[in-house]
Structure formats: structure tokens, C-alpha cells
RODO-2510 file (C-alpha; in nm, 4 decimals, decimal comma):
residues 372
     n   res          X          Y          Z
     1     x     0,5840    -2,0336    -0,0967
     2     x     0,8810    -2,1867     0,1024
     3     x     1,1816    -2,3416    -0,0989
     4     x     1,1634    -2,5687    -0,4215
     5     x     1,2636    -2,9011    -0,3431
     6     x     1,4489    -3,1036    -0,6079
     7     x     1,1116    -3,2712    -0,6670
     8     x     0,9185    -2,9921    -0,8030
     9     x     1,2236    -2,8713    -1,0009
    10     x     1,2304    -3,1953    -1,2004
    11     x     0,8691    -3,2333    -1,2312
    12     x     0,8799    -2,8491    -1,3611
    13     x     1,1734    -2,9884    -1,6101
    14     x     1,0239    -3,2645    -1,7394
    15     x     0,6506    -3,1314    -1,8525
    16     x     0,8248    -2,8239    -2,0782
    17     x     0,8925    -2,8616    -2,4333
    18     x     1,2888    -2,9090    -2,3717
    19     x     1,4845    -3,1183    -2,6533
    20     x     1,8317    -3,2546    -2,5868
    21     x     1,9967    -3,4293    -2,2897
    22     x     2,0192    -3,2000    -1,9525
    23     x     2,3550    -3,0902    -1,8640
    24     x     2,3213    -2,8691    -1,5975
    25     x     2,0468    -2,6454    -1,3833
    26     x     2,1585    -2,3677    -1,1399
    27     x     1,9853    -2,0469    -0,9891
    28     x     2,0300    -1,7554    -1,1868
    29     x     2,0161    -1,4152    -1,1807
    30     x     1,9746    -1,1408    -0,8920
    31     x     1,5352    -1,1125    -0,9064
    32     x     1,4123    -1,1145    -0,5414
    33     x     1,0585    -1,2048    -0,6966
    34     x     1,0524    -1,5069    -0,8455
    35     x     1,2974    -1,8357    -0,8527
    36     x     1,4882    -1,8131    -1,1747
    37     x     1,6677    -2,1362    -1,2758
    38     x     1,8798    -2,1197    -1,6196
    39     x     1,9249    -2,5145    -1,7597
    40     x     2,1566    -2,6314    -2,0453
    41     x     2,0576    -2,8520    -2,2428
    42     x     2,3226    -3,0472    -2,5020
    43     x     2,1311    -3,1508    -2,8493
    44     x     2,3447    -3,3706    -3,0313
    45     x     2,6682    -3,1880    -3,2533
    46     x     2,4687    -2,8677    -3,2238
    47     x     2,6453    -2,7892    -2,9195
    48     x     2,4429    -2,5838    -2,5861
    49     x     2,1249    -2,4443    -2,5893
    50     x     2,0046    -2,2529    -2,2644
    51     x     1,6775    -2,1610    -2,1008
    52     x     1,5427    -1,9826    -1,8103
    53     x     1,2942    -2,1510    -1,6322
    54     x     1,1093    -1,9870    -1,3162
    55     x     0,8768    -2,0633    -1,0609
    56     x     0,6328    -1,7594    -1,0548
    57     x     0,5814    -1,5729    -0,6945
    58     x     0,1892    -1,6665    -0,6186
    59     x     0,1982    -1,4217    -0,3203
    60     x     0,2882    -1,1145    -0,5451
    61     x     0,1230    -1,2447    -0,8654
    62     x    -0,2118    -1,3969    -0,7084
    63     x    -0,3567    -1,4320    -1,0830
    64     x    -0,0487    -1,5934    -1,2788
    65     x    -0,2629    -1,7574    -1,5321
    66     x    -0,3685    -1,3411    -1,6471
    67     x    -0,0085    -1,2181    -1,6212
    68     x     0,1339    -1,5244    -1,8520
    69     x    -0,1708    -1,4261    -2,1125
    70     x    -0,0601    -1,0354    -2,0939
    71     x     0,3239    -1,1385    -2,1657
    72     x     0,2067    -1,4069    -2,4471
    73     x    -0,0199    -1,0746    -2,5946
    74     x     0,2409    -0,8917    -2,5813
    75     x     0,5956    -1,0694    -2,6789
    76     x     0,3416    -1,2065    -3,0130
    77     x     0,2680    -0,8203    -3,0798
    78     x     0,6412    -0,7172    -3,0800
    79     x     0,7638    -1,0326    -3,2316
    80     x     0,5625    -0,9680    -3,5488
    81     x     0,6959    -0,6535    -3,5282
    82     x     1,0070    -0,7301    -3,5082
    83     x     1,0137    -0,9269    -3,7914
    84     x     0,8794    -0,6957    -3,9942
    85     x     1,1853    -0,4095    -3,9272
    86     x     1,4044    -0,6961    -3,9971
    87     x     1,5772    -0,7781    -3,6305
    88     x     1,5923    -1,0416    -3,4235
    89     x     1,2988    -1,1999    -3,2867
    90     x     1,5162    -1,4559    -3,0823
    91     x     1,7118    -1,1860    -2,9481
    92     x     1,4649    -0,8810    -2,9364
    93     x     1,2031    -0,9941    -2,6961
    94     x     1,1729    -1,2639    -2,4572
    95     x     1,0050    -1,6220    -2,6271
    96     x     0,7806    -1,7938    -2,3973
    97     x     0,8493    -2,1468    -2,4416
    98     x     0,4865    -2,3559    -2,3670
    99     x     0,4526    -2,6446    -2,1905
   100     x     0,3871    -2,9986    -2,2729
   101     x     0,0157    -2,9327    -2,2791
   102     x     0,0158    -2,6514    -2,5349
   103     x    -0,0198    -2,3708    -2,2209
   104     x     0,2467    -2,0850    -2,1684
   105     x     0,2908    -2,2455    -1,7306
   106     x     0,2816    -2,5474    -1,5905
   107     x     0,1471    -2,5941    -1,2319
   108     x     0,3450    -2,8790    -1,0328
   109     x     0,1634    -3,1072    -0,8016
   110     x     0,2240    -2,8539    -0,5509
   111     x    -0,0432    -2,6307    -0,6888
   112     x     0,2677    -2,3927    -0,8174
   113     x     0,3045    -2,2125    -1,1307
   114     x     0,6384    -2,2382    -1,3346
   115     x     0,6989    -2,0433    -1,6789
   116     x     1,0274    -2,1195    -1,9293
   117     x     1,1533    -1,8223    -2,1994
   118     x     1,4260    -1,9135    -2,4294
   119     x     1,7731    -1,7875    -2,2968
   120     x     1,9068    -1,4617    -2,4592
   121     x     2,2758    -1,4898    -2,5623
   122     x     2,5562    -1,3094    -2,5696
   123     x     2,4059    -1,0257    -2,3781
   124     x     2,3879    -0,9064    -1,9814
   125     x     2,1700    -0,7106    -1,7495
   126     x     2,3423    -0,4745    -1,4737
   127     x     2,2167    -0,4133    -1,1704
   128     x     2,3530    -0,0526    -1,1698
   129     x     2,4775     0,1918    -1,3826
   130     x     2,8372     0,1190    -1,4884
   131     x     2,9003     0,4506    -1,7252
   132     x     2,6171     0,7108    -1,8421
   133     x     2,5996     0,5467    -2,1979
   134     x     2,4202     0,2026    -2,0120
   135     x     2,1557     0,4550    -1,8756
   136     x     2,0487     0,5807    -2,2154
   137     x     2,0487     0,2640    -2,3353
   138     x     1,8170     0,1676    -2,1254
   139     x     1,5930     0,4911    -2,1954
   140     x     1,6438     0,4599    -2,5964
   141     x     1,5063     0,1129    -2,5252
   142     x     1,2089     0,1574    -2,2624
   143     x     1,0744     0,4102    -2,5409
   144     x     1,1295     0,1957    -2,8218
   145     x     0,8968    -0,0866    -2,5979
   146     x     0,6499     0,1851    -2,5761
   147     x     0,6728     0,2722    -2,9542
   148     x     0,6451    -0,0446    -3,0644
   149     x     0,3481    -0,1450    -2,8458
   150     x     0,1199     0,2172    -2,9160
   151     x    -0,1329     0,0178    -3,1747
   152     x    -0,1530    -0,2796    -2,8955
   153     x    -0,4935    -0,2541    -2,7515
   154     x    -0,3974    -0,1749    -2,3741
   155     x    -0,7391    -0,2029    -2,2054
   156     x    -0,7222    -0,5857    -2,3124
   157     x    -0,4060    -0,6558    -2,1126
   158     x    -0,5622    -0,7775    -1,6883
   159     x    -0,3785    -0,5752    -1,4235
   160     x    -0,1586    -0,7970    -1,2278
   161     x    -0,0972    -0,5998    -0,9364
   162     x    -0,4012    -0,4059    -0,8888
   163     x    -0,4189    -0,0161    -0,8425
   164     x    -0,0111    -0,0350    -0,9028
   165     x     0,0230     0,3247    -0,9463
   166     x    -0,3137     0,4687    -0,8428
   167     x    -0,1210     0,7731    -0,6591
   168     x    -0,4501     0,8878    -0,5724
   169     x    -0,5457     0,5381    -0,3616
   170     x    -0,2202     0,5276    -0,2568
   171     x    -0,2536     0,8549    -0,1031
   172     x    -0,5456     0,7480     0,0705
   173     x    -0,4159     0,4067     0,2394
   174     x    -0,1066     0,6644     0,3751
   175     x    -0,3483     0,8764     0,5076
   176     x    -0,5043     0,5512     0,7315
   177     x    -0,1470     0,4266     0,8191
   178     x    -0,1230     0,7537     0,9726
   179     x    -0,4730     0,7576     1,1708
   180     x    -0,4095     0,3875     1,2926
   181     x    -0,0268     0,4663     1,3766
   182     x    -0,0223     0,0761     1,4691
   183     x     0,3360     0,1194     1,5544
   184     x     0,3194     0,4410     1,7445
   185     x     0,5973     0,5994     1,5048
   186     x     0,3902     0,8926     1,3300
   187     x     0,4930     1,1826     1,6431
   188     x     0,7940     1,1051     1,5484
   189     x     0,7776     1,1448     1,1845
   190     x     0,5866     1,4389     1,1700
   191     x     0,7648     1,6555     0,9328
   192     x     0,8298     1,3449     0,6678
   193     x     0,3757     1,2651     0,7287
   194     x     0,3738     1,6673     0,6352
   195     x     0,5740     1,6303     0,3750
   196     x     0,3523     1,3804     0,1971
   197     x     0,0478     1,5914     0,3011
   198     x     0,1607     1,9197     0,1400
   199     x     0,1943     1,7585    -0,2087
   200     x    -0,1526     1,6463    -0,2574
   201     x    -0,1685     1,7764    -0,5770
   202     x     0,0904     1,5896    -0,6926
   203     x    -0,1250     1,2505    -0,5518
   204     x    -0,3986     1,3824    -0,7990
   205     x    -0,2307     1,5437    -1,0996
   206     x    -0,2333     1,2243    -1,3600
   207     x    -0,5737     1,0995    -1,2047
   208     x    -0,7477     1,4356    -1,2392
   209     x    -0,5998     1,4351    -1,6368
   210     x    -0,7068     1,0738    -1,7406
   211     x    -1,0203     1,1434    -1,5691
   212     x    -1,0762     1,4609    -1,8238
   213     x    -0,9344     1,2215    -2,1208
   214     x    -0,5668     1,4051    -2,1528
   215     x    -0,3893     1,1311    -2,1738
   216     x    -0,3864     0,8233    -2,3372
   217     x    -0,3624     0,4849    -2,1188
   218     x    -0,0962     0,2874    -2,2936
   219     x     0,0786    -0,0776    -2,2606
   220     x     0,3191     0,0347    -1,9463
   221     x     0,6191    -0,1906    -1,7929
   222     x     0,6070    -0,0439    -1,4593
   223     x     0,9612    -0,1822    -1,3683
   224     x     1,1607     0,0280    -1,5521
   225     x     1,5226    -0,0400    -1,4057
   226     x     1,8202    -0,0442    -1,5808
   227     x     1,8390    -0,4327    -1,4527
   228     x     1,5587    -0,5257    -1,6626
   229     x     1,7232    -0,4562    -2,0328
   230     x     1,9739    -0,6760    -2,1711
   231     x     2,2406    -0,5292    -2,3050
   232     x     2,4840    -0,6861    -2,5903
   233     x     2,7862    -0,7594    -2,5234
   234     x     2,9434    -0,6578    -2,8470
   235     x     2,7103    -0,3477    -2,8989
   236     x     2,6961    -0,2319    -2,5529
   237     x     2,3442    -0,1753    -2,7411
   238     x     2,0336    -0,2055    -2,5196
   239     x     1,8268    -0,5094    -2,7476
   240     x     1,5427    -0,6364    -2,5187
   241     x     1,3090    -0,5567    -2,2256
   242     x     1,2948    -0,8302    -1,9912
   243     x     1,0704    -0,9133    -1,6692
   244     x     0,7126    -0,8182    -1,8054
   245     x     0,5578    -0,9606    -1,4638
   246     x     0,4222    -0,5343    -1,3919
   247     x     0,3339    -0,5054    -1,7954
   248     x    -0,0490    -0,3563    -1,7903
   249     x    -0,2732    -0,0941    -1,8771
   250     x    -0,0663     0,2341    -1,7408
   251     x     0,0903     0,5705    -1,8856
   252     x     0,3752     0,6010    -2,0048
   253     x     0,4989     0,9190    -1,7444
   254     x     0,4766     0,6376    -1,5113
   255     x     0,7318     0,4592    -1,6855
   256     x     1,0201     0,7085    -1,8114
   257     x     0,9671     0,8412    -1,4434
   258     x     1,0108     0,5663    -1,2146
   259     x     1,3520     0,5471    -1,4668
   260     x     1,4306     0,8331    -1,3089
   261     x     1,3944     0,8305    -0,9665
   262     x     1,5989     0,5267    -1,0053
   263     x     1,8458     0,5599    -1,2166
   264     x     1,9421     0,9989    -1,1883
   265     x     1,9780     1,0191    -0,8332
   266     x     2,3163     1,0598    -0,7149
   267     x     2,2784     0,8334    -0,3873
   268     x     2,1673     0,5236    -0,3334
   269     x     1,7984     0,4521    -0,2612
   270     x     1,8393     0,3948     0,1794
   271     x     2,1576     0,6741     0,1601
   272     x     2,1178     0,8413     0,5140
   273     x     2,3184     1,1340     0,4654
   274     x     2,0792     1,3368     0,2124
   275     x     2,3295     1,6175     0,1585
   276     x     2,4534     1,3156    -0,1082
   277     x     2,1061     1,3288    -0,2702
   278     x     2,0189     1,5040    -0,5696
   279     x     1,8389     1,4262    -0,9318
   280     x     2,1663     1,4534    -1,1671
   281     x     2,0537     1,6684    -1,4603
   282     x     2,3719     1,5447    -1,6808
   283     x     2,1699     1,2187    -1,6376
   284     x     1,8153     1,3343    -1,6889
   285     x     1,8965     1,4592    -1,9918
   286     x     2,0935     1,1774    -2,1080
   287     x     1,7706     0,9803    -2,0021
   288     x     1,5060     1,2075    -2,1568
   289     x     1,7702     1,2038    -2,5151
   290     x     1,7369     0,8773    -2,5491
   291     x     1,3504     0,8008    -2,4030
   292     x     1,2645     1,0240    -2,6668
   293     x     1,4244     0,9109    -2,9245
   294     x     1,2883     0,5651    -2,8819
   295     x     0,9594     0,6669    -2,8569
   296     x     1,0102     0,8399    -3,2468
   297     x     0,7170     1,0490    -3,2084
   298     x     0,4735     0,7797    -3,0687
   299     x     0,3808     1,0013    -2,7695
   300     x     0,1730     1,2857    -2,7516
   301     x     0,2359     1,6716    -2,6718
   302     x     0,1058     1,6414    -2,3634
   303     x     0,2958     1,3410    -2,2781
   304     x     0,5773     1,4822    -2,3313
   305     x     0,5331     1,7770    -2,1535
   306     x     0,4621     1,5922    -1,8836
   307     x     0,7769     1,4196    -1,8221
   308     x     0,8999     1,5924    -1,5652
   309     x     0,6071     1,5987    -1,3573
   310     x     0,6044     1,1322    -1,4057
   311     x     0,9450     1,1609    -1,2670
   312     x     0,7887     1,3758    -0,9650
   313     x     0,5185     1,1829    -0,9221
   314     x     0,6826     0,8581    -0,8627
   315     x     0,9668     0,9876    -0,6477
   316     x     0,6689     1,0731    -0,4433
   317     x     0,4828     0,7876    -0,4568
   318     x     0,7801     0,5960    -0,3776
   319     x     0,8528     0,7900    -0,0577
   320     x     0,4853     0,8084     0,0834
   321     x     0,5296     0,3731     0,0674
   322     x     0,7614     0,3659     0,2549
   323     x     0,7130     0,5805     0,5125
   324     x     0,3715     0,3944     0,5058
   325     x     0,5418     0,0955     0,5505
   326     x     0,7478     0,2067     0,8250
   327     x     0,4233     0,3102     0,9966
   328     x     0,2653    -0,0356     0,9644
   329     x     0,5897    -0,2166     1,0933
   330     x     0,7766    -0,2665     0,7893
   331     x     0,5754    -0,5548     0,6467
   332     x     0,6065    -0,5265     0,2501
   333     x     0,9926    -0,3770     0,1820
   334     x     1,2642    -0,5742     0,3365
   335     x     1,4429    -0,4374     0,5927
   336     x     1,8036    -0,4420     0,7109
   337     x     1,8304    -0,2152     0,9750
   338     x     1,6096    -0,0213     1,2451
   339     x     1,4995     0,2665     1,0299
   340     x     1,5870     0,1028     0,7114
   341     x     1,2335     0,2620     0,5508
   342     x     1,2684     0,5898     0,6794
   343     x     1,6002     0,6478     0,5330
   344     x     1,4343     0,5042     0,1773
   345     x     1,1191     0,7554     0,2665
   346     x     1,3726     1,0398     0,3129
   347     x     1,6080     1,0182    -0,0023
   348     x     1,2884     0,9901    -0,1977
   349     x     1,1881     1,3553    -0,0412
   350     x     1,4806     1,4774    -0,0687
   351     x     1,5091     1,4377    -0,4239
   352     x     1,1635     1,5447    -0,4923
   353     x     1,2108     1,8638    -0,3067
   354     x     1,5506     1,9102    -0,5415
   355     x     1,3440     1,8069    -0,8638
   356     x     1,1057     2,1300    -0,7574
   357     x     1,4104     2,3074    -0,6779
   358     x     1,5201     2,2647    -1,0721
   359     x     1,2042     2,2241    -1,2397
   360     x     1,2800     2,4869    -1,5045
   361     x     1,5754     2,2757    -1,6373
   362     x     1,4197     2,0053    -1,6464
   363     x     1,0831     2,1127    -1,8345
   364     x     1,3709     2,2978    -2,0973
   365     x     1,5709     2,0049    -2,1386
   366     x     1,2664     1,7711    -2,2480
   367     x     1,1304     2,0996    -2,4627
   368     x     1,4897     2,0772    -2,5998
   369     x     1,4603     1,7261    -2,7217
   370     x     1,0679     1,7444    -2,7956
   371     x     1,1579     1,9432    -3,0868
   372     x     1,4687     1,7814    -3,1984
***
């Protein structure tokens, strides 16, 4: 990929649909993925208008052409119905803004692909949690997403990272890490390889239940970070769902538990001293509140009741990649220390092991809100 040169950014500038006299263009944002710029444009006594313009990451997103066609699907889905409740479409959901030849990217004479969205105002994204109410939030909003988007046919959306979270194939590419040991670093890592080995059932649980037709594949996120909702300023109100680069075909367990593992842990994701590790039930709850209530009854009984077991599943499928990846020589997470994804591996255990450890709450705290 390498850096954009001033070139490319002003060729990517001029062959958008921009009105109004540049004023400024700076890097934005903290995405590791992609290179975010936002521009401000001046148009006449109107005053500023800002946009976001990125240069999509080809070695993540090898088919960028598919993954601008799923987010133009699905921002026209919720923009119609958005209008129709009576909110904001400008505000609501992100608006692709095309480029001078009608398509939703522009590829620079560098063979790269660049995308623009309209800039949402008055409204921020936080890259952690700053007080409980930002978390649910974020989980009233993730299930209103999924609410909105249950009549959008999801088997028509391209998967842009393929086999994202096939557990099951997942499971499988740990289990050659392992055999290969390229790195000679599985002896030592016995108990955390055992570990992933003893919970083979969890590897299979969703797979086994789509394959028998018990649950419903739905439009999924796959991202589903605090970081990626804005948030309005005035409101404190959680009013869009941002970075749809991971939206595909999915299930929504996925989803509300990757939330989870994220956002209710009570360490930070590489914390080495795992006595500070543990799944925060104050916050699972708060999380489970509010992911239900913006779902309004869009999910089904079986979804539901199997909450607990997405946020399970994904804690563990989190864990087994990186102590995968630490057992190929730490090629895909970036590291910053020896050991870096061994400590990640570890929390992710840890916290798995304490889910199991309080799995009783947790399956009576979503039967408390299921029936709300």
C-alpha cells in the first residue's frame, strides 16, 4: 500500500462530486485500516461543509468494488427507512457521496480505491468507554441496525472478508498452527493450545445450529465497538453506525457478542495480570438492556437465548487467533512487545473461563429482559 503522496490525494479530490472552494484536508480519526482524510470545503455565504474521504485498505479488502456495493445496499435500505420514522437521514446513517463518474469509488492512477461519505456533525465516536450510559448506547444502537435491516435480503450482500467468523474453520487453521509450530513456541504454550482444545464444542455450537436451520443468517456488522457509533453531542444519544467495511451475511450472536468481549471486560485486551480480568455483569446487563431494546422484538427466541453463548463464542474465537498468531510469528495483529499475543490470547481465556464461571446470571439477566 505504502503512503499517499500529495499526488494521489488531489487526484482522489478532484474526481468526487465536491462543490465549493477547498479550505483545508487533514488525517482524521484513530482507524488503523484505512486512510481517513476529513476536507472542508467553503460554498459561498453558506458557511463549511465537511467530508470524509478515505483511501480503502486493498490488502484487507481484496474485493473493494463488492464491499462499496454491500454499504450502497445497505445505507439505501436504512435511509428509506429512516425517512419513513421521520429522523434524520443526513445524520442517521452514513451517505456515500459518488464520484464524478456516477460510481460509489474512484480508483487513482495508482490502481487504488478511494470512497467519500458526507461528514456527520455535531456528534463523536470514543474509543473507550467514558461512563456505562456510552456502552448502552452503543448496544440500544447495534440492535436498532439489526432491527432496521431484518427485511434486507442478507444472502445478497458478498462477504468481504471471507469465512470472518467461521469458528469452526477457524478452529481448524489453529489446529495446523499447532502441528507446523513454525516458531517452535507450542511446548511452551501447552496449557493455553489445551485450553482451545477442550472447548471444541464451543468451535461448533452456531455451525452445528445454522446447519439444522435454527437460526436465521441476518445483515451482521461484525465490528461492533463502541468506536464505531457516533454519539451526539447534545443527546449523548447513540444516532449512527459507522465503518460498514465487515457488514455481510452473519448472525446476529456474533454481533451483540463480540460487544461484549470488548466492551464488559474489566481489563484491557493485552492486560498481563489476569487476576484484573473478569466479564462485568453490571455491564452485561446494561449491554443486553439496551441490545434488546433496539432490536424491539426483531430477533427470535432462540436468538435470544443464545446471547450468552455469542458472547462465549467470540471471546473464544478471539483468543484461539491470537495464540495462532503467536504460533505463526505474529504476522496479522501488531505487536508491541515480546509476548504481546499471548497476553491478548490469555485475557481472552481468562474471561471465557469467568463467563462459564457465571453463566447462570448471565442466561437470567437476558431471560430478564427477553420478557420485558
Amino acid at each position: 500500500m505504502g503512503r499517499v503522496s500529495e499526488l494521489q490525494l488531489k487526484e482522489a479530490i478532484a474526481n468526487f462530486n465536491y462543490f465549493g472552494r477547498l479550505k483545508a484536508c487533514e488525517p482524521f480519526g484513530s482507524g488503523h485500516i484505512n486512510d481517513t482524510y476529513r476536507l472542508t470545503f467553503e460554498i459561498g455565504d453558506m458557511g463549511d461543509v465537511y467530508v470524509i474521504l478515505q483511501r480503502m485498505n486493498r490488502e484487507i479488502f481484496k474485493k473493494p468494488v463488492e464491499l462499496m456495493e454491500n454499504i450502497v445496499g445497505v445505507t439505501s435500505h436504512l435511509r428509506k427507512k429512516i425517512i419513513k420514522a421521520g429522523g434524520d437521514p443526513e445524520r442517521e446513517t452514513l451517505n456515500v457521496i459518488l464520484a464524478k463518474d456516477g460510481k460509489a469509488y474512484y480508483v487513482d492512477s495508482m490502481g487504488e480505491y478511494w470512497r467519500s461519505f458526507k461528514y456527520i456533525t455535531e456528534a463523536t465516536s470514543y474509543d473507550l468507554v467514558e461512563k456505562p450510559e456510552d456502552f448502552y448506547e452503543s448496544a440500544v444502537a447495534f440492535g436498532h441496525f439489526q432491527r432496521m435491516l431484518a427485511d434486507y435480503p442478507a444472502e445478497t450482500l458478498h462477504e468481504t472478508i471471507e469465512g470472518f467468523h467461521d469458528t469452526k474453520a477457524r478452529l481448524r487453521a489453529f489446529k495446523e498452527a499447532v502441528e507446523k509450530d513454525v516458531c517452535g513456541r507450542a511446548a511452551s504454550v501447552q496449557k493455553e493450545i489445551d485450553f482451545v482444545l477442550s472447548h471444541e464444542d464451543t468451535a461448533n455450537v452456531f455451525g452445528d445450529l445454522l446447519e439444522k436451520g435454527e437460526l436465521p443468517i441476518r445483515v451482521t456488522h461484525n465490528d461492533t465497538k463502541l468506536n464505531n457509533i457516533m454519539i451526539d453531542n447534545t443527546t449523548r444519544k447513540g444516532i449512527c453506525v459507522i465503518d460498514l467495511d465487515t457488514v455481510m451475511p452473519g448472525i446476529a450472536m456474533n454481533d451483540f457478542g463480540d460487544s461484549i468481549r470488548f466492551g464488559a471486560s474489566t481489563a484491557e485486551e493485552d492486560e498481563q495480570d489476569l487476576s484484573k480480568v473478569s466479564c462485568s455483569m453490571e455491564l452485561f446487563e446494561l449491554y443486553v438492556k439496551g441490545f434488546l431494546e433496539g432490536c424491539a422484538g426483531s430477533l427470535t427466541d432462540k436468538e435470544v437465548e443464545m446471547l450468552p453463548m455469542g458472547a462465549k463464542v467470540m471471546t473464544y474465537e478471539c483468543g484461539m487467533r491470537f495464540l495462532a498468531d503467536y504460533l505463526e510469528g505474529d504476522h496479522y495483529f501488531k505487536i508491541h512487545r515480546e509476548g504481546h499475543n499471548l497476553d491478548r490470547a490469555r485475557t481472552q481465556f481468562k474471561l471465557v473461563a469467568d463467563m462459564e464461571s457465571k453463566w447462570d446470571t448471565m442466561a437470567e439477566i437476558v431471560r430478564k429482559y427477553a420478557n420485558a
